[in-house]
C-alpha positions as MATLAB code, in Angstrom:
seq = 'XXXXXXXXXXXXXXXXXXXXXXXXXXXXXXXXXXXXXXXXXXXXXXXXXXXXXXXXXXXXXXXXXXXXXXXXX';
ca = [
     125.272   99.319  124.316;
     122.858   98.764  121.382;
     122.710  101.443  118.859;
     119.421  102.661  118.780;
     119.499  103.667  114.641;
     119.278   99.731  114.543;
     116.008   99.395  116.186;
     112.115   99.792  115.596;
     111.629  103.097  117.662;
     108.583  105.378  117.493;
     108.244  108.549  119.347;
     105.075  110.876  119.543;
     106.790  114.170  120.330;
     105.017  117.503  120.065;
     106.422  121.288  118.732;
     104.855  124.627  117.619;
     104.286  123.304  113.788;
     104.930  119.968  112.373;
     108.622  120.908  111.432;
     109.376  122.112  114.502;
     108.252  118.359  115.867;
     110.117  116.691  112.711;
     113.044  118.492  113.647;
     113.050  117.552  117.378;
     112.389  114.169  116.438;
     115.555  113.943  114.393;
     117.286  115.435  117.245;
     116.168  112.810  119.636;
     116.646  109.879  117.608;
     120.442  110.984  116.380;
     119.269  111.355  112.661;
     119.243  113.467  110.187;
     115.386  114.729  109.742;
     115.222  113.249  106.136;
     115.611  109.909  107.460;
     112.435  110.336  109.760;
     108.784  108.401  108.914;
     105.844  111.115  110.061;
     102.769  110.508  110.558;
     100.905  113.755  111.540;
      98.481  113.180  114.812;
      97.472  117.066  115.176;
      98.769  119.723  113.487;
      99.467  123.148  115.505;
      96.275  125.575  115.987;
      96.603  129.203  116.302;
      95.383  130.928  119.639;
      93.711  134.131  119.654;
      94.519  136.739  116.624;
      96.413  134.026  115.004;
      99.090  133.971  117.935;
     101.457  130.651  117.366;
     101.042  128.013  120.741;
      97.395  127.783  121.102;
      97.696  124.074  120.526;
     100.880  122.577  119.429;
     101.309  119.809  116.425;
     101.876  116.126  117.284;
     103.509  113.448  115.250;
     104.916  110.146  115.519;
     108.056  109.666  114.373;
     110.328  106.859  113.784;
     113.283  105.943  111.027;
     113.421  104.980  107.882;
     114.793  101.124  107.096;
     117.615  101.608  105.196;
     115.732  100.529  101.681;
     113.389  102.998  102.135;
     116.020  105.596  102.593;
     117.708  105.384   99.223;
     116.638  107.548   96.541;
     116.005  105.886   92.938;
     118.293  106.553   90.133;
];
């Protein structure tokens, strides 16, 4: 079984803000969240009288090469 931290994977997954998606994104792809690339699609809109879940954010997310990863001296 291939480890899947060794290959090119994108997700587009969805949550009630953009962290919440970051964070389920890590989850899914067995990393911590710092190692995962965003790009934002949508971010989250509030529904009526500012109530959360009106329309969720969406991202795609994938991780980090390894170079990319490492911070700079």
């Amino acid at each position: 079984m291939e480890d899947i931290k060794s290959k090119s994977v994108e997700l587009e997954v969805e949550g009630n803000t953009v962290e919440e998606a970051v964070k389920k994104a890590a989850e899914l792809l067995h990393v911590p969240k710092e190692r995962i690339a965003v790009k934002i699609l949508s971010e989250e809109q509030k529904g009526l009288f500012g109530m959360p879940g009106a329309k969720p954010a969406k991202i795609r997310a994938g991780i980090k090469p390894p170079h990319l990863d490492k911070k700079k001296p």
